[in-house]
C-alpha positions in Angstrom: 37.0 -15.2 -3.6 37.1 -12.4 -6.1 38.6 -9.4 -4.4 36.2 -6.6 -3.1 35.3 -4.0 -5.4 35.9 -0.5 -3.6 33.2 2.9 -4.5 35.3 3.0 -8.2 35.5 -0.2 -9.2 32.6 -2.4 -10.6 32.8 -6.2 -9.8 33.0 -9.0 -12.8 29.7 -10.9 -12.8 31.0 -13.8 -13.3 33.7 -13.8 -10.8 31.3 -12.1 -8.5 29.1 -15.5 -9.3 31.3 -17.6 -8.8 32.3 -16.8 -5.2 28.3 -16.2 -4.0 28.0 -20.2 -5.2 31.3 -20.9 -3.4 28.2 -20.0 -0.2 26.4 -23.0 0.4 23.4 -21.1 0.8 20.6 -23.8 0.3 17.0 -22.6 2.0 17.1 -21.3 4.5 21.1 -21.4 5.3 22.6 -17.8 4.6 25.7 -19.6 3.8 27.7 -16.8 3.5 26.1 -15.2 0.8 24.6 -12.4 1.9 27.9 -11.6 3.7 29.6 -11.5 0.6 27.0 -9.1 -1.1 27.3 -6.9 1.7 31.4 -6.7 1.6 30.5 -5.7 -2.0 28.0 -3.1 -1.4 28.7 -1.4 1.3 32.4 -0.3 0.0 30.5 1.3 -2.9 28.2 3.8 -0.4 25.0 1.7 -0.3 23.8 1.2 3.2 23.1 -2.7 4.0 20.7 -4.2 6.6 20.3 -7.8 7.4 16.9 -8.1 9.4 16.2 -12.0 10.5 12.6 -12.7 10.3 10.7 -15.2 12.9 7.3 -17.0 12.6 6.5 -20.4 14.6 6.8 -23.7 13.0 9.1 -21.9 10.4 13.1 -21.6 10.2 14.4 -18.2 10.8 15.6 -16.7 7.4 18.5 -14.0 7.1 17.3 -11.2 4.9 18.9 -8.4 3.2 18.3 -4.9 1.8 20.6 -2.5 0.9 20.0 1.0 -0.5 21.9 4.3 -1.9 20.6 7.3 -2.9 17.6 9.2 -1.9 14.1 10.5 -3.2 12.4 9.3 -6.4 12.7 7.9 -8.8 13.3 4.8 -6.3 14.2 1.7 -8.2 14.4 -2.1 -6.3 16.3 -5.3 -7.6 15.0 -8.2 -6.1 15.9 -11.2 -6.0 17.0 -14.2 -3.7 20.3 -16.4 -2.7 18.8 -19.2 -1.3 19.6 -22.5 -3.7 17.6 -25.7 -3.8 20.0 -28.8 -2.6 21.9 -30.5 -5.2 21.4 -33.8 -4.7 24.3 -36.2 -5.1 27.4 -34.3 -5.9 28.8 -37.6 -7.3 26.4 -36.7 -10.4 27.9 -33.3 -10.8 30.6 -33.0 -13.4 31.9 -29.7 -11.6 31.1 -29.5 -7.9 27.8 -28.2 -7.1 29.7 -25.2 -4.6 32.7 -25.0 -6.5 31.9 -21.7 -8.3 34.1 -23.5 -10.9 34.5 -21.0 -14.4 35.4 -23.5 -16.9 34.0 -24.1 -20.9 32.6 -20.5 -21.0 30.4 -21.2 -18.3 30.2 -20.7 -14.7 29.2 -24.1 -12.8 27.4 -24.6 -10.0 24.1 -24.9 -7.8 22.5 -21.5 -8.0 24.3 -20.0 -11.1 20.7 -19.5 -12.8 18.3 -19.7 -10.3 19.2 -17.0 -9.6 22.7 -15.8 -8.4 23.4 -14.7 -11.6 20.6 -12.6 -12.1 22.2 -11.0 -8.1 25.7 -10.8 -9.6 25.1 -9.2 -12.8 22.7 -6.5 -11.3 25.1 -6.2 -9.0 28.0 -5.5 -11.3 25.9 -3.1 -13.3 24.9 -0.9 -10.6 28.5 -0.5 -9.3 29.6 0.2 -12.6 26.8 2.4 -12.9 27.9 4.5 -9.8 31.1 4.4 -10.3 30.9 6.2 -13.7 28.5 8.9 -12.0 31.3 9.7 -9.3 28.6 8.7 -6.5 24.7 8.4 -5.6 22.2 8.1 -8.5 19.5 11.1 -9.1 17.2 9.0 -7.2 17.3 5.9 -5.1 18.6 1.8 -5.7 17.6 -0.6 -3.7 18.2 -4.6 -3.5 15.8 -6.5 -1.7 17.6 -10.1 -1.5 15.7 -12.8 0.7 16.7 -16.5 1.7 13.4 -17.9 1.7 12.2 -17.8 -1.8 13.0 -21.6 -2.5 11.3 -22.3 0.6 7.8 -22.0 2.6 8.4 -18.1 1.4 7.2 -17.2 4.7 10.2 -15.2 6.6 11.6 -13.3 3.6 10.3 -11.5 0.6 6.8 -11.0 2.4 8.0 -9.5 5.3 11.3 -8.1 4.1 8.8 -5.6 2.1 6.6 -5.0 5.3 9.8 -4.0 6.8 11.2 -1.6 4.5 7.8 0.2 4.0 7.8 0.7 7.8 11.6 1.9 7.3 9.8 4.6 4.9 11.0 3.0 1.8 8.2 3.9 -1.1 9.2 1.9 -4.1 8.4 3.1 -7.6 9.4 0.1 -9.7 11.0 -3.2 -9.5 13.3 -5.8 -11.3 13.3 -9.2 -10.0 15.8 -11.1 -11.3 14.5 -14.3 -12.1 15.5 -16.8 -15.0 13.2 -15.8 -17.7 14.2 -16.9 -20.8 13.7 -19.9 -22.5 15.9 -20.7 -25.2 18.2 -17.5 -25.6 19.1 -14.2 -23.5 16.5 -11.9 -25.1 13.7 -14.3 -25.1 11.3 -12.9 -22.9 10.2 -10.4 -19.7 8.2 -11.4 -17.5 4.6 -8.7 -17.0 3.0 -11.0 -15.2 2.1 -14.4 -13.5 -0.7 -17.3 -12.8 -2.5 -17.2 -9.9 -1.3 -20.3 -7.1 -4.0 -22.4 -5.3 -3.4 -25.6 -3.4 -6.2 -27.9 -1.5 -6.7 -31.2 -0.2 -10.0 -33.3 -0.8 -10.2 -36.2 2.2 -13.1 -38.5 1.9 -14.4 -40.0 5.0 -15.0 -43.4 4.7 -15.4 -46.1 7.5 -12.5 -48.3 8.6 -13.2 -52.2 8.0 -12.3 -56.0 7.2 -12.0 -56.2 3.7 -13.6 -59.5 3.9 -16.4 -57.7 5.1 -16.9 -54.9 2.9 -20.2 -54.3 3.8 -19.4 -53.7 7.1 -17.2 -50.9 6.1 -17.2 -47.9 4.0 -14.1 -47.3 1.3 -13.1 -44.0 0.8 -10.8 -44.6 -2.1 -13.5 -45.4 -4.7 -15.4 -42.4 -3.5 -12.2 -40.1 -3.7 -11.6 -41.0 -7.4 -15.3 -40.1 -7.8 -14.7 -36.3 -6.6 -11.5 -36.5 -8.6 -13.2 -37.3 -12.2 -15.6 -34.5 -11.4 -13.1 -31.3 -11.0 -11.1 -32.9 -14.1 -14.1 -33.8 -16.4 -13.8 -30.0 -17.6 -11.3 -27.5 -18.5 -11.3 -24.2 -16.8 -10.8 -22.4 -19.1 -9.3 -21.9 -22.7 -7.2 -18.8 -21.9 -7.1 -15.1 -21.8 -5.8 -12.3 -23.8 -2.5 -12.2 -21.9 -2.4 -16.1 -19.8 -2.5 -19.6 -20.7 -5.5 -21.6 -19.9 -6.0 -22.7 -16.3 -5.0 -25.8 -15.2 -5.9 -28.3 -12.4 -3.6 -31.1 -11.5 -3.5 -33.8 -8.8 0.1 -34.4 -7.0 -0.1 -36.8 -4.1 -3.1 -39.0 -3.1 -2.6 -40.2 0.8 -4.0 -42.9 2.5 -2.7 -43.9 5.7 -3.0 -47.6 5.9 0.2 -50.3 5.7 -2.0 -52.9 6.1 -3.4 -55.2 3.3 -6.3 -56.4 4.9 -7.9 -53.3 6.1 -10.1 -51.0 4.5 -9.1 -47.2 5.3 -11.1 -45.2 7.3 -10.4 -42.0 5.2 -8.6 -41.2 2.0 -7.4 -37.5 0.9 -5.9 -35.7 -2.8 -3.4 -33.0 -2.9 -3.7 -30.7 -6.2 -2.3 -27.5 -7.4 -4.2 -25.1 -9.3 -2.6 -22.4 -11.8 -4.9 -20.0 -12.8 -5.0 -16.9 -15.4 -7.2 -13.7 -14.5 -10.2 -15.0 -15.8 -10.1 -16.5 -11.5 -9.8 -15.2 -8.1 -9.2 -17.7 -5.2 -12.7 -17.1 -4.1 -14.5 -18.0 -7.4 -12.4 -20.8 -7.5 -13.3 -22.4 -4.1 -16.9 -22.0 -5.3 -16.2 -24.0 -8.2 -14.5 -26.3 -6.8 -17.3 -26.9 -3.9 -19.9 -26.7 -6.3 -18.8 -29.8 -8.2 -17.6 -31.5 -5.5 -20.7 -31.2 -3.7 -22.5 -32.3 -6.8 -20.2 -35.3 -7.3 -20.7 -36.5 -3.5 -24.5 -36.7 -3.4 -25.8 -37.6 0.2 -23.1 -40.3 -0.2 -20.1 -39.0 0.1 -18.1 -37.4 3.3 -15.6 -35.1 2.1 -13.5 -32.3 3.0 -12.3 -29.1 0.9 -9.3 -27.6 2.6 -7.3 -24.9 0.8 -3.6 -24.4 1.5 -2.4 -20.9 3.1 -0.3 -19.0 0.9 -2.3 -18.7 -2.3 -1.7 -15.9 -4.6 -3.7 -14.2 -7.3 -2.7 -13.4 -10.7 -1.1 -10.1 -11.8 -0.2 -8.3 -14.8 2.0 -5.3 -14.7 1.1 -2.0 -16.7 3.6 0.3 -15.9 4.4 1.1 -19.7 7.5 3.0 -18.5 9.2 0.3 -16.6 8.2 -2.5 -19.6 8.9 -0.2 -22.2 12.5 1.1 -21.2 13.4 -2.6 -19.9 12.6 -3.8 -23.5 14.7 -1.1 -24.9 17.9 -2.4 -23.5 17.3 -6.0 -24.0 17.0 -5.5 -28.0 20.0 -3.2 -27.3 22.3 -5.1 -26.1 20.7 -9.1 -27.5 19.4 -7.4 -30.6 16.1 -9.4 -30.1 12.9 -7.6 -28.9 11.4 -10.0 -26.6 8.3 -11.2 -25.5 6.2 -10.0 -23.1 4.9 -13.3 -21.4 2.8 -14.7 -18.2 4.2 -18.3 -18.1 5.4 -20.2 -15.8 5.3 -20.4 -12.2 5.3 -18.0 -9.2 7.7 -15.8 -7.8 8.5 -13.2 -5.5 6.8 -10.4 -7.9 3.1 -11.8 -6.5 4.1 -10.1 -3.3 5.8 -7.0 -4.9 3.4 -6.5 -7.2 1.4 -5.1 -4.1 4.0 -2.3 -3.7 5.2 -0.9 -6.9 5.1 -2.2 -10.8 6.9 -4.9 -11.3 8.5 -6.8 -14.3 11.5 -10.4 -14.1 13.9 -10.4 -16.2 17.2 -12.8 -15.9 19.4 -15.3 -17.7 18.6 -18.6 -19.5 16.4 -20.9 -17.4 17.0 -24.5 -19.2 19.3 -26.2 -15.9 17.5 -24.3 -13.2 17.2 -27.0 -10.3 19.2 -29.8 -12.3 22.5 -31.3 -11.8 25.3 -29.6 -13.8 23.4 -26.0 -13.4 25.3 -23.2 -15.0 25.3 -19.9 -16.5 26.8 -18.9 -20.1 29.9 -16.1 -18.9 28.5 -14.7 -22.1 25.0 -14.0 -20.7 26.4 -13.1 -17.5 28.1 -10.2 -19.6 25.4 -9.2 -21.4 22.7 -9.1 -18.6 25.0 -7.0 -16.3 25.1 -4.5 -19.8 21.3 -4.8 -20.3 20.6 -3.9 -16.4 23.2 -1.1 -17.0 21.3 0.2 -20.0 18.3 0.0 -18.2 19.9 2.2 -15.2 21.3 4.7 -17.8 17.6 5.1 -19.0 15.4 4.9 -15.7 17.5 7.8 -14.0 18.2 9.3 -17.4 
């Protein structure tokens, strides 16, 4: 493990990297890694809670904010340490918690997704602070969760419920996220597609299948409902998102039997959708073709998923404007401002304060062999610096 950095001396994002992947923090194990930020944070003045959040039916989740400063302007990294598992290390050419630095890069589950996004704000805070002699003219805050990988139910949701009842009144936010495609510079996040997830079950009636007429199927009803919601597009796109889209994941029948006609038959499916939608004109949609598909002859069921989130775009010109300043600083490249992709944590803070992502190269995020250039590691920890430099400026 990297040594601790004391109040004057910043930490080396890529060492610091290395030893939060040496924490085997896969969702919703801690791992260690919290631990380790706080032994690097607290030295340096900020003051570091770890609240544990509880819900039934849910693991508990280790949480973790830290602050330093006080008043406006008040500025919150967020992020999250929790890792998805890593499958067989055997596939691995440097071990998946080895924090190995090798080959320019540093190796392991995590590096990108996103403990590297952690280290290198991390770095360029307490470089920041350290060249100020103390506190910012204003307020810093990280906001680091161990449930974002998971059912995102015990951390970033009611990590900000927390701090808002702890009098914490944010005024922008950085989540640190893997956002660029290709190259460092690529692209910021403003923004994100809505989330909606249902199930479709079909109630049929159980049966020989000798004696189909003594039975009804619900499979061949099913893929009726199904052709109906994907006969059309829902859209072709807005000014700032890509067109909707609608897919089936799982279809579920529970029958192991070859001879026996199930009595009912369900569809999972996902729905990402732009701001031309809202969950509720969705769900019409949605009931209004399924009910046109069924007829008087088809049972069904329309159940939507909890959890669902709407879609955002951020307008804080500020906060886009000086973040975009320092990436074409440091990368030379002025990148795009996009809404692709999945969700993140910025649907729920996006409810508290402008929001924007902004983080390394994304291309082995969840694969085997997942790692992060030391090069970008360099430069996001100057670009986050930059941007500190500006935003208290």
């Amino acid at each position: 493990m990297p040594p601790v950095p004391d109040a004057a001396t910043p930490a080396d994002p890529a060492q610091l990297l290395s030893a939060l992947i040496r924490c085997p923090s896969v969702t919703p194990a801690e791992g260690g890694a919290l631990a380790l930020l706080e032994s690097v944070l607290a030295p340096a003045g900020f003051m570091v809670s770890r609240p544990v959040f509880r819900e039934a039916g849910t693991p508990d989740v280790e949480n973790l904010f830290a602050t330093i400063g006080s008043g406006a302007p008040h500025l919150v990294f967020a992020g999250h340490t929790d890792v998805v598992p890593p499958g067989d290390p055997a596939r691995w050419s440097h071990g998946p918690f080895a924090g190995d630095i090798a080959d320019g890069f540093v190796h392991g589950r995590g590096a990108v997704d996103m403990k590297g996004g952690i280290a290198a704000f991390v770095a360029a805070a307490l470089g920041y602070l350290a060249d100020r002699g103390g506190a910012p003219s204003g307020t810093i805050s990280l906001l680091i969760t161990g449930d974002e990988e998971g059912p995102s139910v015990n951390g970033t949701v009611k990590l900000l419920d927390w701090a808002a009842k702890n009098g914490h009144r944010f005024d922008a936010a950085i989540v640190g996220e893997p956002t660029n495609p290709k190259r460092l510079g690529d692209a910021i996040k403003v923004g994100r597609r809505g989330s909606l997830s249902g199930r479709i079950t079909v109630f049929g009636r159980q049966g020989h299948v000798a004696y189909p007429h003594l039975a009804i199927n619900p499979i061949p009803q099913l893929t009726k409902l199904i052709r109906r919601v994907t006969a059309e597009a829902l859209d072709e796109g807005s000014e700032r998102f890509d067109p909707s889209n609608l897919e089936f994941v799982g279809l579920d029948v529970d029958n192991t039997a070859w001879n026996v006609i199930p009595a009912e038959a369900s569809a999972r499916f996902n729905i990402r959708f732009n701001d031309q939608w809202t969950v509720a004109t969705l769900e019409a949609w949605l009931a209004a073709r399924l009910d046109e598909a069924a007829g008087n002859e088809i049972a069904y069921e329309l159940e939507l998923m909890e959890g669902a989130s709407e879609s955002f775009l951020t307008h804080s010109a500020e906060l886009i404007d000086s973040l975009t300043n320092a990436v074409e600083a440091v990368t030379g490249r002025r990148p795009e401002l996009s809404t692709s992709g999945g969700t993140s944590d910025a649907r729920f803070i996006k409810d508290y304060c402008p929001v924007v992502e902004f983080g390394l190269v994304g291309e082995t995020m969840h694969q085997v062999d997942e790692r992060a250039a030391v090069e970008d590691l360099v430069a996001l920890t100057a670009i986050y610096r930059r941007f500190l430099d500006d935003w208290f400026g």
